[in-house]
C-alpha positions as CSV (number, residue, x, y, z in Angstrom):
1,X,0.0,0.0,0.0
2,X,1.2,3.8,-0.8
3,X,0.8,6.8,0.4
4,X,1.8,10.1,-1.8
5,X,3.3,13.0,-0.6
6,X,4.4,16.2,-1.7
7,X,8.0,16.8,-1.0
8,X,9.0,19.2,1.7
9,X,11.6,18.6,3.2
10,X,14.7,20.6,2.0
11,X,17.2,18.1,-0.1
12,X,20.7,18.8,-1.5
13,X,19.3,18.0,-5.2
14,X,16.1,19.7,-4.9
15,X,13.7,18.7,-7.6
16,X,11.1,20.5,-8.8
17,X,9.5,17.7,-10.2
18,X,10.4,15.5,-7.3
19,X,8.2,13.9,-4.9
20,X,7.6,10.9,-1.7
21,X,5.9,7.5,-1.9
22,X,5.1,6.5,1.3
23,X,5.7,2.9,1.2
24,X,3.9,1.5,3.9
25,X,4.6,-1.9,3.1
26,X,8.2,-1.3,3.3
27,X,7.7,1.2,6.3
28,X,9.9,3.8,4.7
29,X,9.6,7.1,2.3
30,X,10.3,6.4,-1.6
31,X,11.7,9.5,-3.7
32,X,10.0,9.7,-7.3
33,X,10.9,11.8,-10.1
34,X,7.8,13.1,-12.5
35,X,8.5,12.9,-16.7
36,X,10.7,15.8,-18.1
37,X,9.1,18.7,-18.2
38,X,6.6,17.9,-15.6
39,X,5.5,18.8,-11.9
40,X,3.9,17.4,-9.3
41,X,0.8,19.2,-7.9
42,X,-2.2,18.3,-6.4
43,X,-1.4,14.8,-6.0
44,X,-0.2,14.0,-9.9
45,X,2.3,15.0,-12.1
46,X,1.2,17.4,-14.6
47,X,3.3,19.5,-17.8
48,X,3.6,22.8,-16.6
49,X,3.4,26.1,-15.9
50,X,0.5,25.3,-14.1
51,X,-1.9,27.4,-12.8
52,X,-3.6,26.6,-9.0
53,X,-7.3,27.1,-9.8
54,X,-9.5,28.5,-6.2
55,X,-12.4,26.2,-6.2
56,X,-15.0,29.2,-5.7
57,X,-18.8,29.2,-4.9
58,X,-21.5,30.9,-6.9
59,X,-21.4,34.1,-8.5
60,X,-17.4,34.6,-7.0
61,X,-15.3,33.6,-9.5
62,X,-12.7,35.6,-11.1
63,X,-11.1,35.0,-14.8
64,X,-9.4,31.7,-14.7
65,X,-10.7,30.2,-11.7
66,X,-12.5,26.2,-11.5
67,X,-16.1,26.8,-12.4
68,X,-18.8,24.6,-13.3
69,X,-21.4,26.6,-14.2
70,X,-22.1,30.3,-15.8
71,X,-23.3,31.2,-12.6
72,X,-19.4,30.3,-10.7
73,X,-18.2,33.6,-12.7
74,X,-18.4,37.2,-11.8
75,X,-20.6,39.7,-14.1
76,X,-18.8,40.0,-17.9
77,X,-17.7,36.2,-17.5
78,X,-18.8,32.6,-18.9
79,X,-17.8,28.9,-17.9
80,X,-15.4,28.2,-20.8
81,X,-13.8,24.2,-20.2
82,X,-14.0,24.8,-16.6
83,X,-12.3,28.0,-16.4
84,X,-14.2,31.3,-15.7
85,X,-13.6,33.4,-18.8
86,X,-14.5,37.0,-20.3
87,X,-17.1,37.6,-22.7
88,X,-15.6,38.2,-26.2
89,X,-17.1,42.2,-25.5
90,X,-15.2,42.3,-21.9
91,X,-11.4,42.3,-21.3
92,X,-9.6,40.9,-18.8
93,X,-8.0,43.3,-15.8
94,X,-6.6,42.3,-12.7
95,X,-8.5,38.8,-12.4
96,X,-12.1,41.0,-13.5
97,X,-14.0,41.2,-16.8
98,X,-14.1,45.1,-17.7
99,X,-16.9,46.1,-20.7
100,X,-14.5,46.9,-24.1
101,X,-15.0,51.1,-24.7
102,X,-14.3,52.9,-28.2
103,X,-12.9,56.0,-28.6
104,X,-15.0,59.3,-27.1
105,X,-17.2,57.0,-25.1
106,X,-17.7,57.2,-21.3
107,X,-17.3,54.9,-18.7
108,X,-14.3,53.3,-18.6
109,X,-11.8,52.7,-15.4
110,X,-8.8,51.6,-17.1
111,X,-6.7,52.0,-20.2
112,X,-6.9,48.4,-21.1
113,X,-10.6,48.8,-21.9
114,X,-10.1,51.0,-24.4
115,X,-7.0,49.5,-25.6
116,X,-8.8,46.5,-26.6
117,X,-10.8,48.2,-29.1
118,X,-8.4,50.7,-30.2
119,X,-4.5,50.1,-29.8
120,X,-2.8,52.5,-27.5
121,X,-5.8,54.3,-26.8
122,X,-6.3,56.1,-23.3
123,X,-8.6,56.1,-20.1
124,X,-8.9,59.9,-18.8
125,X,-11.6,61.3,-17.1
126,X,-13.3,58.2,-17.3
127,X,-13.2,58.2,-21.5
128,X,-11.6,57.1,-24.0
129,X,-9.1,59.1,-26.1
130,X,-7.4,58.6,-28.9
131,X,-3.3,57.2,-28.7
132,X,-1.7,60.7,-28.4
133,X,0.9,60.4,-31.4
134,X,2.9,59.2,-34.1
135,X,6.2,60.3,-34.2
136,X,5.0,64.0,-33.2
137,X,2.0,64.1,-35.3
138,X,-1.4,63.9,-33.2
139,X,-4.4,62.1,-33.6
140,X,-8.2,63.3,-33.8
141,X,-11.5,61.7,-33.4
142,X,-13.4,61.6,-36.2
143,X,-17.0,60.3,-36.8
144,X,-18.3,57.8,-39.0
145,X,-21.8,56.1,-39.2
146,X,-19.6,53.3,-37.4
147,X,-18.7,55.4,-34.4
148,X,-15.7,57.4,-33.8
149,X,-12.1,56.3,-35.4
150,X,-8.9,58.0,-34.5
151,X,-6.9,59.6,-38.0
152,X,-4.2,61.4,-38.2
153,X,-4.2,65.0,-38.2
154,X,-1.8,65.0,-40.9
155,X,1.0,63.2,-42.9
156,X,4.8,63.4,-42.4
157,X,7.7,66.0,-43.7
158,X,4.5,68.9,-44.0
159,X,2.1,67.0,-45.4
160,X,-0.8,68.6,-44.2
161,X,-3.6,65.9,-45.2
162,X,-5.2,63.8,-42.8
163,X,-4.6,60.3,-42.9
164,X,-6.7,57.1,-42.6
165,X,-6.0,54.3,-40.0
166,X,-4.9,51.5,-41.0
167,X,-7.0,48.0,-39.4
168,X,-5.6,46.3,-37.1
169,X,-5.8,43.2,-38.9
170,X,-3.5,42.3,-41.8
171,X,-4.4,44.1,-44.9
172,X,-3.2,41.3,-46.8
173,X,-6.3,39.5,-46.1
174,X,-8.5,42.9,-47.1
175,X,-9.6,43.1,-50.7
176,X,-8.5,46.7,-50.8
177,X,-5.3,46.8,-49.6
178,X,-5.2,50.9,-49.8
179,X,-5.9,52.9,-46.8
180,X,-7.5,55.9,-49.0
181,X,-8.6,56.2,-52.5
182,X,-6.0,57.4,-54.9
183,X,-7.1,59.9,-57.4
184,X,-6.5,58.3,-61.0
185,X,-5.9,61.9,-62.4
186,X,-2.5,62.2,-60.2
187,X,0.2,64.0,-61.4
188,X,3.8,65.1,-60.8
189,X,3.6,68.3,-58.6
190,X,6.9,69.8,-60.8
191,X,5.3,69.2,-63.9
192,X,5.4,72.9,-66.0
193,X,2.0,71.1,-68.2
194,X,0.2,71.6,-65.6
195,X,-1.5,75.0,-64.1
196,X,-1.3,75.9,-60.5
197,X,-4.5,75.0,-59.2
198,X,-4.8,72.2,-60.7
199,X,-2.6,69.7,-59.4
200,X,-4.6,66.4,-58.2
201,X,-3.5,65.5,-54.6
202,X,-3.1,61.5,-53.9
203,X,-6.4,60.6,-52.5
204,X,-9.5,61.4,-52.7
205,X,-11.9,64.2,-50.3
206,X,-15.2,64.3,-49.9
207,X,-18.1,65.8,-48.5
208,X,-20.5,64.3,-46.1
209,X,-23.6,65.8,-46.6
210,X,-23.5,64.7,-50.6
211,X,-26.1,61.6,-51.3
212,X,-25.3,61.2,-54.7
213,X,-23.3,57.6,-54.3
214,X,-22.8,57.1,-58.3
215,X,-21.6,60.6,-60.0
216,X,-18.2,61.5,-59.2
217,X,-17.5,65.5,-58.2
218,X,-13.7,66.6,-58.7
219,X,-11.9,68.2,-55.5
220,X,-13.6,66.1,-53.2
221,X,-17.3,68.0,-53.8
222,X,-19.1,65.0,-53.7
223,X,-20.0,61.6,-51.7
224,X,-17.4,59.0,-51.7
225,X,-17.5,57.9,-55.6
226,X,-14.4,56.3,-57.4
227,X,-13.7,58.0,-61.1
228,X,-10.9,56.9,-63.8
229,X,-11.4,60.1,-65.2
230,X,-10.6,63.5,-63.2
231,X,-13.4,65.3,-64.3
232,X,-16.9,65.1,-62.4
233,X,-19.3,62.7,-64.2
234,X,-20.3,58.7,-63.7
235,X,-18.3,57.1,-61.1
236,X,-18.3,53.9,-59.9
237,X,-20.5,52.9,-56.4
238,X,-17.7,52.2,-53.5
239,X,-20.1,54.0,-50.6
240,X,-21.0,50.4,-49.1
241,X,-16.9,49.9,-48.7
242,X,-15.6,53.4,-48.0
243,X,-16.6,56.0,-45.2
244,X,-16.9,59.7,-45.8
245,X,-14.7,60.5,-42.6
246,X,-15.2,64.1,-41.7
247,X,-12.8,66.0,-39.2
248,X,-13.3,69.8,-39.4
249,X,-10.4,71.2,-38.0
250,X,-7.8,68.7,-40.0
251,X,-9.7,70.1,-43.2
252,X,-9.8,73.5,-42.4
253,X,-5.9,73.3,-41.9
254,X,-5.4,70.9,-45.5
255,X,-7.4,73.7,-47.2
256,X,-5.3,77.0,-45.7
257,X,-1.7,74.9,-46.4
258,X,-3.1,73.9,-50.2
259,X,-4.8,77.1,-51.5
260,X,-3.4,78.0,-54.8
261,X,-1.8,74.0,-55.5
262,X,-4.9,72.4,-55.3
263,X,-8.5,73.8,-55.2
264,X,-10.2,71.5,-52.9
265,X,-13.9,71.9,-52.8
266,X,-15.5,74.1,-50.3
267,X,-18.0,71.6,-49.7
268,X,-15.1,69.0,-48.6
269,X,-15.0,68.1,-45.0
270,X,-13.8,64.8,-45.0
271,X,-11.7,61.9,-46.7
272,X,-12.9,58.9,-47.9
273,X,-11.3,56.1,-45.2
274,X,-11.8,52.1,-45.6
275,X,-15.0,50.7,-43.6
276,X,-13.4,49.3,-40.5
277,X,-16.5,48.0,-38.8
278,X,-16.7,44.0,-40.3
279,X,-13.3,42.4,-41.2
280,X,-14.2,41.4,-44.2
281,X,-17.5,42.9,-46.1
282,X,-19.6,45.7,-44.3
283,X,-22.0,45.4,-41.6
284,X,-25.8,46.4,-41.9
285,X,-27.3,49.8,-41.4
286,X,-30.4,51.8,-40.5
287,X,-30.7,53.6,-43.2
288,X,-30.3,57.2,-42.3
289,X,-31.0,61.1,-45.0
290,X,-27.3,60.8,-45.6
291,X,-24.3,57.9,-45.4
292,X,-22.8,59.4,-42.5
293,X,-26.5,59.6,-41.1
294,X,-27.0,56.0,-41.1
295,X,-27.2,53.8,-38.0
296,X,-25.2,50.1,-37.4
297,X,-27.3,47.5,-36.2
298,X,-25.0,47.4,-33.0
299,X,-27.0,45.7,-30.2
300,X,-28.2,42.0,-31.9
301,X,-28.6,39.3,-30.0
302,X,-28.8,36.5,-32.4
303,X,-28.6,35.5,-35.9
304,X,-32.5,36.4,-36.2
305,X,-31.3,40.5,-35.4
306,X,-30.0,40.7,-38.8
307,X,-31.3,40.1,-42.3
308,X,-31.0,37.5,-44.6
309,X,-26.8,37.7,-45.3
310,X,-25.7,38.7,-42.3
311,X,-25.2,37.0,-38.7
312,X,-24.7,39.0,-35.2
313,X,-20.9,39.4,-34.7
314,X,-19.0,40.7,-31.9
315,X,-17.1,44.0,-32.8
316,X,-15.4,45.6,-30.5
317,X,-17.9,46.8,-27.1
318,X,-20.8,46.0,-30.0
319,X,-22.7,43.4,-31.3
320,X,-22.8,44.3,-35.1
321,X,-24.8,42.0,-38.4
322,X,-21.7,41.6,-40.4
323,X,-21.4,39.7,-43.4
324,X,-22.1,35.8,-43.5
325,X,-19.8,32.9,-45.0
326,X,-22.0,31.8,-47.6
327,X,-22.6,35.6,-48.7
328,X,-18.7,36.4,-48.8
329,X,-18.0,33.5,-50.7
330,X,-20.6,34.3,-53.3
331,X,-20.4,35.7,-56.5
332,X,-21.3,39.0,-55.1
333,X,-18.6,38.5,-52.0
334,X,-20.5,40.2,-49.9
335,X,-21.7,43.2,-51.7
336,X,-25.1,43.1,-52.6
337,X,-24.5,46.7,-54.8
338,X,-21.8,44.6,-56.4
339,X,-21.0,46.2,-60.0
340,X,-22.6,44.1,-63.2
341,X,-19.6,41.5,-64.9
342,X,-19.8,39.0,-67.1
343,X,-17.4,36.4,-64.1
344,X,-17.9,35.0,-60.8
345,X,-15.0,36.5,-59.4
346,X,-13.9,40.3,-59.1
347,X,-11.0,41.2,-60.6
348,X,-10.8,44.7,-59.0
349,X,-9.5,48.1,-60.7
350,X,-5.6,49.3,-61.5
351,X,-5.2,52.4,-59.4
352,X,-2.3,54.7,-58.7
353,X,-0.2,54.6,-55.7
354,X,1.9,57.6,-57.0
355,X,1.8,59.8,-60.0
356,X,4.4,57.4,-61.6
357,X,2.7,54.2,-60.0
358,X,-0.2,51.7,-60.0
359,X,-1.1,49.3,-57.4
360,X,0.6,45.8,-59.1
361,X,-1.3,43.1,-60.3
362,X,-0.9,40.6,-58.2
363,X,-2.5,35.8,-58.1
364,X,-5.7,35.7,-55.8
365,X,-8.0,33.4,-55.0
366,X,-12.4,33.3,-54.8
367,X,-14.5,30.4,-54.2
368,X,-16.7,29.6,-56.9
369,X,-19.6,28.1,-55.3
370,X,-21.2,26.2,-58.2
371,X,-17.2,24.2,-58.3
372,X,-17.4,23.8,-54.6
373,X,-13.3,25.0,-54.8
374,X,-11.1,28.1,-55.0
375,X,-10.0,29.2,-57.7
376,X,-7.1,31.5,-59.1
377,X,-7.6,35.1,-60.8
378,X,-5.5,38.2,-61.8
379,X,-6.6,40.8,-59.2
380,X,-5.6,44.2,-60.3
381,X,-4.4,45.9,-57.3
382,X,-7.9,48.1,-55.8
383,X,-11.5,48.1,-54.8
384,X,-13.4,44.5,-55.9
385,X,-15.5,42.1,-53.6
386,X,-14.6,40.3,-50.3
387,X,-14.5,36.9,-51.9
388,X,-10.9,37.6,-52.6
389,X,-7.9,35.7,-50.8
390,X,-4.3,35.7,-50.5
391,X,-4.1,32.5,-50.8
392,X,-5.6,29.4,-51.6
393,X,-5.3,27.8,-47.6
394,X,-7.1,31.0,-46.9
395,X,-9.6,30.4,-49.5
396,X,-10.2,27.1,-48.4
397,X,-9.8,27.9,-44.3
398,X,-12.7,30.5,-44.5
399,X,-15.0,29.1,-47.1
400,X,-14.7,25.3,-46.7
401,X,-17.3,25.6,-43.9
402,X,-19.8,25.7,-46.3
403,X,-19.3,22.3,-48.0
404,X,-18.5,20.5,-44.5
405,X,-19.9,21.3,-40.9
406,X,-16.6,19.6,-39.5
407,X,-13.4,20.6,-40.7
408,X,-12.4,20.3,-44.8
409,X,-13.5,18.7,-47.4
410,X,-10.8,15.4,-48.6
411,X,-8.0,16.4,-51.3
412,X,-7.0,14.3,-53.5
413,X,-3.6,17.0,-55.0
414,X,-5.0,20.0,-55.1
415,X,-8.6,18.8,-55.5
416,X,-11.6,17.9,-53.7
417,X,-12.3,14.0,-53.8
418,X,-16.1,13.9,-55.4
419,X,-18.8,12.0,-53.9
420,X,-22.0,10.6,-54.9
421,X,-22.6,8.1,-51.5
422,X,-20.6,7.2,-48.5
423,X,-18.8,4.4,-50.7
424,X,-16.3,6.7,-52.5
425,X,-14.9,8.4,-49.3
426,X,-12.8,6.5,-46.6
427,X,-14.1,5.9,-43.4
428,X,-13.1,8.6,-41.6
429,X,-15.1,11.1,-43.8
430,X,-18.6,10.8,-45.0
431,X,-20.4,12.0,-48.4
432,X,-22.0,15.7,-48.4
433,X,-24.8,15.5,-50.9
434,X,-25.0,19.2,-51.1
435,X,-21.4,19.2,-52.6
436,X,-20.5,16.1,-53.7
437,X,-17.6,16.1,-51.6
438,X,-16.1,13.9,-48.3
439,X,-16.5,15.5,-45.2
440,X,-14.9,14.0,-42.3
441,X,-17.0,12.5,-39.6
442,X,-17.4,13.7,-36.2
443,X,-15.0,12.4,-33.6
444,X,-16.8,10.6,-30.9
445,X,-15.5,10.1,-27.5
């Protein structure tokens, strides 16, 4: 018979992983080693670093303490595996789930709540604030129908336009991999051609109040509307992708430092800035007079809040409708205003990065959903839909959900192995009628 002990007496070799056997056949004290890499607590040896767990009661628990139920865990918490963890809208501080806060709202107690929406952004006065620089140059709130954003106020080395944040995810994975609209009529500031006042700066103003989502007004006079040609006339609809971000005071500055080299519009007040609220595709509104007068759906509770398209996602302190699988792997890649073509992918637009420059072409993928597979296309550098991936794993990592509920569908190379009953797929996977592929199976323990 034995008996186990931790060990606490002080050795010469001290183990960490060391420990007593109490052999009471033997009538002595036995000294065990656990595996490499292992430590003995709680009567076993575990892999560490392990992490004592208090065994609360009801409603006491704090993040990362033994629960069994919901109710183990503090307000802003769930019973995740056993542990007490924040809700995805709540960050963790000091062993406590705090609410997540955007920039210019109230309420908040520490940094780290507003932080977790907004990198580097501050707690004073009990609200949120913008970070305070970039190397000298200050940020400003700014509204958009998707709540406040920090810009900006200005570029580097005197340039005095503000600029657009960039997401926080990688824009590799964005289909428009440009922070602000480039103006296609963009020329070389020294060249003698061209008449003062005329000079097209590198991206593209606009004005808030304008509804007119389709006709394109030069010097930034109109809505947010992408042109090829530099001259006010048909444009092409990008207002479900790009935001009309209006800041007074960096505008009112761009338009002093730039009178005489380029006329902006008086109208301007704002610059067209990437939709940040949905990581891929754009989250539903309430239709307002005006863009910027439009209203997210930000407090939906389940997938029956949103419309057809859309399922509740958390963004942020909000619950927003973003974008669904199955509508950003259509052919309209989740843009339901998506220009007419004659393909199911998107191939985009060339656009200029510099007077000198366009965006490069570059291999992309989409998911055709009547092939059940992604498939390669030229994508030519700007604007386009969301079914559009850097690669094919990403392709097939986000859209592969919608031929099998469990993991991916079987390769055989680089293609799915078709199906027509459970006899042509292996055991481990199963046929999927819908697509004709193998799914696997689910695991059962």
């Amino acid at each position: 018979m034995f008996r186990v002990v931790a060990l606490t007496i002080l050795l010469a070799d001290v183990h960490e992983n060391a420990f007593l056997i109490c052999n009471l056949l033997k009538s002595k004290l036995e000294r065990k080693l656990c595996g490499q890499g292992q430590f003995f607590i709680d009567g076993k040896c575990r892999s560490g670093p392990v992490r004592y767990k208090r065994q609360g009661i009801a409603g006491s628990g704090r993040v990362g303490d033994f629960c069994s139920f919901n109710t183990d865990c503090l307000t802003g918490m769930f019973c995740s595996t056993g542990s007490c963890t924040c809700l995805s809208n709540f960050v963790a501080i000091q062993g406590y789930c705090y609410l997540k806060k955007n920039p210019g709202e109230s309420g908040c107690q520490y940094a780290e709540q507003c932080s977790a929406v907004w990198p580097e952004s501050r707690c004073e006065k009990s609200r949120c604030e913008c970070p305070e620089d970039v190397n000298g140059i200050p940020y400003v709130q700014a509204k958009t129908r998707d709540g406040v954003i920090c810009i900006l106020h200005s570029g580097e080395d005197g340039d005095p336009v503000p600029k657009c944040p960039l997401p926080e995810y990688d824009d590799d994975l964005l289909t428009m991999p440009v922070s602000q609209l480039r103006n296609p009529a963009m020329t070389d500031p020294d060249d003698a051609d061209v008449e003062m006042g005329e000079h097209v700066n590198p991206l593209q103003f606009c004005s808030s109040s304008s509804t007119d989502y389709t006709n394109f007004v030069s010097n930034g006079g109109g809505a947010c509307v992408y042109a090829q040609d530099p001259q006010s006339g048909e444009g092409i609809f990008i207002a479900d992708i790009y935001d009309c971000v209006t800041s007074v005071a960096s505008m009112a500055n761009v338009k002093t430092a730039m009178e005489g080299v380029y006329d902006i519009s008086p109208a301007a007040d704002g610059i067209c800035c990437p939709n940040r609220a949905c990581k891929r595709g754009s989250p539903q509104y309430v239709t307002g007079s005006s863009q910027n007068e439009d209203e997210p759906i930000n407090n939906c509770q389940t997938a029956s809040s949103c419309s057809s398209n859309f399922e509740c996602t958390t963004i942020g302190s909000m619950q927003m409708c973003c974008p669904t699988v199955s509508s950003i792997c259509s052919n309209t890649g989740g843009r339901p205003a998506d220009t007419l073509r004659h393909t199911n992918f998107d191939p985009g637009m060339s656009m200029k990065r510099s007077f000198s420059l366009s965006f490069s072409t570059s291999s992309r993928y989409y998911y055709d959903a009547e092939q059940g597979r992604c498939i390669a296309f030229t994508y030519n550098g700007a604007l386009g839909n969301f079914n559009n991936f850097k690669s094919a794993a990403d392709c097939e990592l986000f859209c592969a959900k919608l031929q099998c509920k469990y993991g991916t569908p079987l390769k055989i190379g680089a293609a799915n192995q078709r199906c027509s009953n459970n006899a042509d797929c292996p055991s481990t996977h199963e046929c999927q009628s819908d697509h004709n592929v193998c799914c696997p199976r689910p695991r059962k323990y």
